[in-house]
Phi, psi and omega in degrees: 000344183252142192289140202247359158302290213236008140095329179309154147291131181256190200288333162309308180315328207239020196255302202293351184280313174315329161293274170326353286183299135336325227235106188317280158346284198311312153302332186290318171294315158332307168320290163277001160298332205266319161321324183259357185298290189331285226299313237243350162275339172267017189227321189265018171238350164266007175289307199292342164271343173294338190260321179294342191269325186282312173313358181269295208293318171287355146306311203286316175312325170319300182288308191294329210259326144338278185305333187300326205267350175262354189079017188272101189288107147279134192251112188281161212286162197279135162353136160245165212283150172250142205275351192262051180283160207229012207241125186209161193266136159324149155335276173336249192359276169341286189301327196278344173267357139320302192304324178253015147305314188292310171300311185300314199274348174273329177277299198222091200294141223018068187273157183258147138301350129326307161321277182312322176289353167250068085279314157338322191073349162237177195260113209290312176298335178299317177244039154264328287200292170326302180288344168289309185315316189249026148060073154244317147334079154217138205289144176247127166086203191220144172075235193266310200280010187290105160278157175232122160253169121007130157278000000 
């Protein structure tokens, strides 16, 4: 469709594209050309990552039954957290471990965030961090010996 000298459209070209462009028909197909592209480039990249993962793991077998025979102890490395955790907390949820951050620092004025995250079960800063933000909060010191009073 294109003039192959100079990579340009010429004006007819750029008439039909504009026309197609319009064309209800013309987009739905477009649409779905782009929809099975998708499908059929994400399915051939998940084969190849799936090949690439059983080539690991036979590696990784390889290697460990080496080292066993060498008398070599491997210690495996601790899990790391994976970005697709999909569990994420409610609005509720939040506020209600705000509120009782917010009660722990109330309770008991210059508590650490360390402290509030072993009473919470979760990790105090971000919604200490929040709570600083919306002035309810505020840190004494610095780094790790950084206490929380009331603002």
């Amino acid at each position: 469709m294109f003039n192959s000298d100079n990579k340009k459209a010429t004006d007819q070209e750029m008439a039909r594209l504009l026309e197609l462009s319009t064309d209800p028909e013309f987009l739905s197909q477009l649409d779905s050309f782009k929809e099975n592209k998708a499908a059929e480039i994400k399915a051939e990249y998940k084969d190849k990552i799936t090949a690439l993962e059983n080539e690991i793991q036979n590696i990784h077998a390889e290697l460990n039954a080496k080292l066993s025979a060498l008398g070599v102890n491997v210690v495996k490395a601790p899990k790391r957290r994976s970005s697709k955790n999909t569990s994420r907390r409610t609005k509720e949820e939040t506020q209600e471990l705000l509120s009782k951050v917010k009660d722990l620092v109330a309770q008991h004025p210059g508590i650490t965030a360390g402290e509030i995250t072993e009473q919470i079960n979760e990790t105090a800063s971000p919604l200490l961090s929040r709570l600083k933000s919306e002035g309810h909060v505020k840190p004494t010191g610095k780094g790790r010996g950084t206490t929380w009073n009331l603002a």
